[in-house]
PADODO-106036 format. One record per residue (C-alpha): residue number from 0; y negated, z negated, x. Coordinates in steps of 0.001 Angstrom, whole numbers, plus 500000, padded with zeros to 6 digits. Layout:
REM residues N
+-----+--------+--------+--------+
|   n |      v |      w |      u |
+-----+--------+--------+--------+
| NUM |      Y |      Z |      X |
...
+-----+--------+--------+--------+
***
This chain:
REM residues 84
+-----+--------+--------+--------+
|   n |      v |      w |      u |
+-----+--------+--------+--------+
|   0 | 031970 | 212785 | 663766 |
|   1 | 034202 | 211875 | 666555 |
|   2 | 034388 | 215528 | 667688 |
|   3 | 031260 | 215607 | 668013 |
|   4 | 030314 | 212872 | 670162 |
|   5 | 033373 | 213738 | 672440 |
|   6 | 031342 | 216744 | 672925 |
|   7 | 028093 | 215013 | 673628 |
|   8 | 029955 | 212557 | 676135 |
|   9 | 031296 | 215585 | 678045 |
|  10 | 027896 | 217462 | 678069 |
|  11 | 027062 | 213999 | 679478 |
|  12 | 029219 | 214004 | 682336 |
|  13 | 029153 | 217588 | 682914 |
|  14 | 025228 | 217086 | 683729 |
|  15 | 026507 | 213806 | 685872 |
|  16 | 028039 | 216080 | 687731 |
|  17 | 025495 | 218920 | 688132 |
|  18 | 022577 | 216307 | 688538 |
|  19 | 023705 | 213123 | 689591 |
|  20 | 021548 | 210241 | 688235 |
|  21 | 018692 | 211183 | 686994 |
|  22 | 015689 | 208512 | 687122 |
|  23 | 012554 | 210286 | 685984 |
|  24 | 009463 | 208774 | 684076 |
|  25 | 009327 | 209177 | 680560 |
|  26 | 006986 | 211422 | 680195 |
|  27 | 009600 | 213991 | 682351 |
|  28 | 012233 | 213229 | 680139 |
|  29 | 009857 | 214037 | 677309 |
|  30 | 008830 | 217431 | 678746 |
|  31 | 013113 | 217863 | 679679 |
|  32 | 014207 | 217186 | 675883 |
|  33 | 011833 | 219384 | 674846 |
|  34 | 012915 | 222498 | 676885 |
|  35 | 016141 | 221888 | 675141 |
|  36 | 014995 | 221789 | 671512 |
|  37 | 013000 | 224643 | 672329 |
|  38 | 016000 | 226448 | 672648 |
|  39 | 017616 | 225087 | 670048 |
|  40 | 014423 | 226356 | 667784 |
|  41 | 014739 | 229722 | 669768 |
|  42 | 018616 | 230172 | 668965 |
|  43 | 017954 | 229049 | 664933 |
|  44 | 015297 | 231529 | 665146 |
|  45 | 017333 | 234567 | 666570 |
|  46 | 020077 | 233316 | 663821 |
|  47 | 023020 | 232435 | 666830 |
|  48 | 024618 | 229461 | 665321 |
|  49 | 027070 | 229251 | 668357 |
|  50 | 023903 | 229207 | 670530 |
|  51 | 022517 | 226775 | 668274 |
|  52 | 025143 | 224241 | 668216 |
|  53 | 025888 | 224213 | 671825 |
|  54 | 022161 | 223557 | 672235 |
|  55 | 021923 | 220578 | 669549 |
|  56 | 024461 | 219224 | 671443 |
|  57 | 022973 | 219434 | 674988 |
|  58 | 019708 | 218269 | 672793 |
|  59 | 021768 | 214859 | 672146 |
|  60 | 022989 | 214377 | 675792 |
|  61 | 019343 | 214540 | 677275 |
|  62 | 018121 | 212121 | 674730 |
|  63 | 021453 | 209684 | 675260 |
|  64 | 020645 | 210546 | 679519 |
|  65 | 017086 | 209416 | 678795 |
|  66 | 017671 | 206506 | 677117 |
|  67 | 020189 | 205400 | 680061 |
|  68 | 017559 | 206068 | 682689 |
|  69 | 015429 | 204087 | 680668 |
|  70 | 017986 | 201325 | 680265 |
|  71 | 018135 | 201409 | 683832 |
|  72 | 014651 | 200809 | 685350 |
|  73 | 014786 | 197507 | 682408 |
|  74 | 017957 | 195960 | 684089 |
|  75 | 016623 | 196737 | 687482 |
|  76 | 012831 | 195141 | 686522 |
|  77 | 015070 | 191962 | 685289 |
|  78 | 017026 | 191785 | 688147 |
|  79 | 013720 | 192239 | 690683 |
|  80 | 011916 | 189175 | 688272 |
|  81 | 015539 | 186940 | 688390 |
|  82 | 015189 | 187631 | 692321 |
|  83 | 011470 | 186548 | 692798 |
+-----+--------+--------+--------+
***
């Protein structure tokens, strides 16, 4: 299992590095992780495992990016309440 998260982790920063922070609504990150199992359904389909993988993977690092963008407008909603 370890592999495999290394794997998601470096997808991770790999985008980090493409993107930079990413802060979009939900709804965008919706529409985002869905592009990505898309072609993880289009690479099953067209039997390229290799394809396949390397998409579940980048499938996992949009949800995890999601999540911390998420985790991110909380803290800063907290932080904007503590300051008021």
């Amino acid at each position: 299992m370890s592999d495999v998260v290394g794997e998601v982790i470096q997808e991770r920063e790999r985008q980090n590095i493409e993107w930079v922070e990413q802060n979009h609504m939900p709804t965008v990150w919706l529409a985002m992780l869905m592009e990505e199992v898309g072609e993880a359904a289009k690479a099953i389909c067209e039997i390229k495992l290799r394809n396949y993988r390397r998409e579940l993977i980048q499938v996992a690092a949009v949800a995890i990016a999601a999540v911390e963008s998420l985790d991110r407008k909380a803290q800063k909603k907290r932080c904007d309440e503590e300051a008021e």
